[in-house]
C-alpha positions in Angstrom: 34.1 -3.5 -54.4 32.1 -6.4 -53.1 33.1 -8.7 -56.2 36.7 -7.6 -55.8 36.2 -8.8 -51.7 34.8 -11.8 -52.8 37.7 -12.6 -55.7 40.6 -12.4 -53.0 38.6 -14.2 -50.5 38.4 -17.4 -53.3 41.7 -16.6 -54.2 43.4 -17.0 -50.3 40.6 -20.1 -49.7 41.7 -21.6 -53.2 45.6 -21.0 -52.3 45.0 -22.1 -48.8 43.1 -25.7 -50.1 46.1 -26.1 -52.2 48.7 -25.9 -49.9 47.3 -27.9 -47.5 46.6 -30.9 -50.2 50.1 -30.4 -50.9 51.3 -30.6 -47.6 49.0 -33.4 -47.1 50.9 -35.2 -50.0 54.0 -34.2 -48.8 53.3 -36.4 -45.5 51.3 -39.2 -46.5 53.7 -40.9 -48.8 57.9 -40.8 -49.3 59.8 -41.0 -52.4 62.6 -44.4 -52.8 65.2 -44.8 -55.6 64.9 -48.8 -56.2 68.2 -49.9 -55.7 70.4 -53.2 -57.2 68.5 -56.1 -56.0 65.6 -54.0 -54.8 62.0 -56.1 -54.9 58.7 -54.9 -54.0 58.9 -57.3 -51.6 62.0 -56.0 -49.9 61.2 -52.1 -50.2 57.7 -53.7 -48.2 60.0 -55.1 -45.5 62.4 -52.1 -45.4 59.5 -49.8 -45.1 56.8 -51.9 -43.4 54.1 -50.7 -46.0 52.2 -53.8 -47.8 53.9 -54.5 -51.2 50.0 -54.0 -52.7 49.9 -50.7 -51.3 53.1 -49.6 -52.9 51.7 -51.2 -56.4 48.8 -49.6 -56.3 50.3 -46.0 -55.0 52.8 -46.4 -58.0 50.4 -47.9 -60.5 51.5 -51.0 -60.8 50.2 -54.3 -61.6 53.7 -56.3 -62.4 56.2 -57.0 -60.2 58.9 -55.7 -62.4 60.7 -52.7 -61.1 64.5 -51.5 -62.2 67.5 -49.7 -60.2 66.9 -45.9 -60.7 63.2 -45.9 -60.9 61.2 -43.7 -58.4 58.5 -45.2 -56.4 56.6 -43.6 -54.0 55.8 -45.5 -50.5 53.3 -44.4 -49.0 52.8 -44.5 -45.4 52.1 -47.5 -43.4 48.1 -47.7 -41.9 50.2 -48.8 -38.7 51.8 -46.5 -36.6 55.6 -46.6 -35.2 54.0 -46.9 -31.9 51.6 -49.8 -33.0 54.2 -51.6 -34.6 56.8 -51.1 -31.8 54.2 -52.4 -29.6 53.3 -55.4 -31.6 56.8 -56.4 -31.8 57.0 -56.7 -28.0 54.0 -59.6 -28.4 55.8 -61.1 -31.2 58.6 -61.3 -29.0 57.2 -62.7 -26.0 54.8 -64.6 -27.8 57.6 -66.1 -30.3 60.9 -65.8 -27.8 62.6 -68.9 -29.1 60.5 -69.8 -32.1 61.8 -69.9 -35.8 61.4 -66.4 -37.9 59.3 -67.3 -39.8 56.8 -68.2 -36.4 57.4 -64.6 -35.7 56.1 -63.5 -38.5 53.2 -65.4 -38.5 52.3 -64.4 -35.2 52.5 -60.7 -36.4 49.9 -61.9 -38.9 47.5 -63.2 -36.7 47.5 -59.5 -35.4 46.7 -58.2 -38.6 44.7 -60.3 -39.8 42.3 -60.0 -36.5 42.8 -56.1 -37.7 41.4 -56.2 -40.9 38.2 -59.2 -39.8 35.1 -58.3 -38.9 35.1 -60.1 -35.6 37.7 -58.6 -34.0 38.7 -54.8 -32.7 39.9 -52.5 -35.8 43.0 -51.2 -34.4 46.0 -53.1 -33.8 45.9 -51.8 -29.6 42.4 -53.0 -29.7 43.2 -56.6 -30.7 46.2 -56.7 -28.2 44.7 -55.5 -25.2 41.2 -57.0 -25.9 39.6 -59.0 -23.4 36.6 -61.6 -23.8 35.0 -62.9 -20.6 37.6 -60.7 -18.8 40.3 -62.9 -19.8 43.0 -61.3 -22.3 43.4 -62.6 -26.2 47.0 -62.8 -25.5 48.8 -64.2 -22.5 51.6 -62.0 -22.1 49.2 -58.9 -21.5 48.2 -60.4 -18.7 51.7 -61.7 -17.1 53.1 -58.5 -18.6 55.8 -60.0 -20.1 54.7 -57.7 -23.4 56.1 -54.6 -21.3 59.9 -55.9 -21.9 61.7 -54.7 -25.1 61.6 -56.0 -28.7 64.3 -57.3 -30.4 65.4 -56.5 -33.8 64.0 -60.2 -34.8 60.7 -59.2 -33.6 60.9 -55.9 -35.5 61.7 -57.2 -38.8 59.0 -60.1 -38.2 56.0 -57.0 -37.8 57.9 -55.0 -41.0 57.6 -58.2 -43.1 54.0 -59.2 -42.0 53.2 -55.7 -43.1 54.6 -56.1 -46.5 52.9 -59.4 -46.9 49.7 -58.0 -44.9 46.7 -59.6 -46.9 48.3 -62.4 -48.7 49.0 -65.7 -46.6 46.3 -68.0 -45.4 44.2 -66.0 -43.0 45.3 -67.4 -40.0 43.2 -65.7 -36.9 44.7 -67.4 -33.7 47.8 -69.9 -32.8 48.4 -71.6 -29.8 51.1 -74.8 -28.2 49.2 -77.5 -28.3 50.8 -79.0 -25.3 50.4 -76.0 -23.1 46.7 -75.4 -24.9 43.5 -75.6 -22.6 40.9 -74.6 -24.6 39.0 -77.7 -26.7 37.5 -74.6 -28.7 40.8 -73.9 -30.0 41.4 -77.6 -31.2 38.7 -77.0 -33.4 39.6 -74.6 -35.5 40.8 -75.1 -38.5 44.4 -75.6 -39.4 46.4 -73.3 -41.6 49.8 -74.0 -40.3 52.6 -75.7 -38.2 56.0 -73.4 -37.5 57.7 -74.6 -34.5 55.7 -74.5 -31.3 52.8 -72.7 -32.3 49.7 -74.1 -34.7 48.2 -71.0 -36.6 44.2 -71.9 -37.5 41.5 -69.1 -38.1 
């Protein structure tokens, strides 16, 4: 009687394990039929998930892919409330700038993400303070309370496909509205616009 206990207890924790991992699956990634003029790239953007993520999650070391084919996306490290929020610096940090500055500042968020010498979560670099100044200005005017626009949305999607490729830029700044002579001495990685990108 005990062993007969002991083989539907196994059985329900076994069944139970299994249903969860499944459910787990089920919720950690989504399934995408590439489309005509689909890229990894693209389905990156679309789905703000780093086009190495959905390699690697699909097994894949080429960039070739063809309309039809399955690929699973998995889900982005970054929250829909994290990216919404980083949107709204983009967009008070880049109001006015070309796209591609928008991008790049997404990318400095990131990037200060994923170093060592910064917080690990993407609210953690946005609302982090040093000296009891913020990192970013519009945290502290509170300009990064107003809404995103669609610009600034795209901008975070596509530095989240592109998330660890680029040249590891780690702060920008204007150089005429600049203060800092730290800052001037970092070193350069790139001129879009307004802003110089260094890390």
């Amino acid at each position: 009687m005990k062993k007969l206990k002991r083989l539907v207890i196994a059985s329900v924790l076994s069944l139970s394990v299994s249903m969860f991992t499944l459910n787990h699956q089920s919720e950690a990634s989504t399934s995408y039929q590439v489309q005509s003029g689909d890229s990894y790239y693209k389905i990156g953007v679309k789905f703000g998930v780093p086009v190495a993520s959905i390699k690697l999650a699909n097994n894949k070391s080429s960039d070739l892919i063809y309309p039809g084919q399955k690929l699973v996306i998995p889900n982005s490290s970054v929250t829909a409330a994290e990216k919404e929020l980083m949107a709204r610096l983009v967009h008070a940090e880049a109001k006015g700038e070309p796209y591609a500055g928008k991008v790049a500042v997404a990318t400095v968020v990131l990037n200060r993400v994923d170093s060592t010498l910064f917080p690990n979560t993407v609210n953690g670099v946005i609302y982090q303070q040093v000296n009891g100044s913020y990192a970013f200005t519009p945290v502290k005017t509170g300009s990064i309370n107003q809404p995103a626009d669609a610009s600034a949305r795209q901008a975070v999607n596509e530095a989240l496909a592109l998330r660890g490729q680029g040249k590891g830029s780690l702060y920008f700044y204007n150089p005429r509205t600049a203060v800092s002579q730290w800052i001037f001495s970092r070193p350069v990685t790139v001129t879009i616009g307004n802003h110089v990108f260094a890390k």
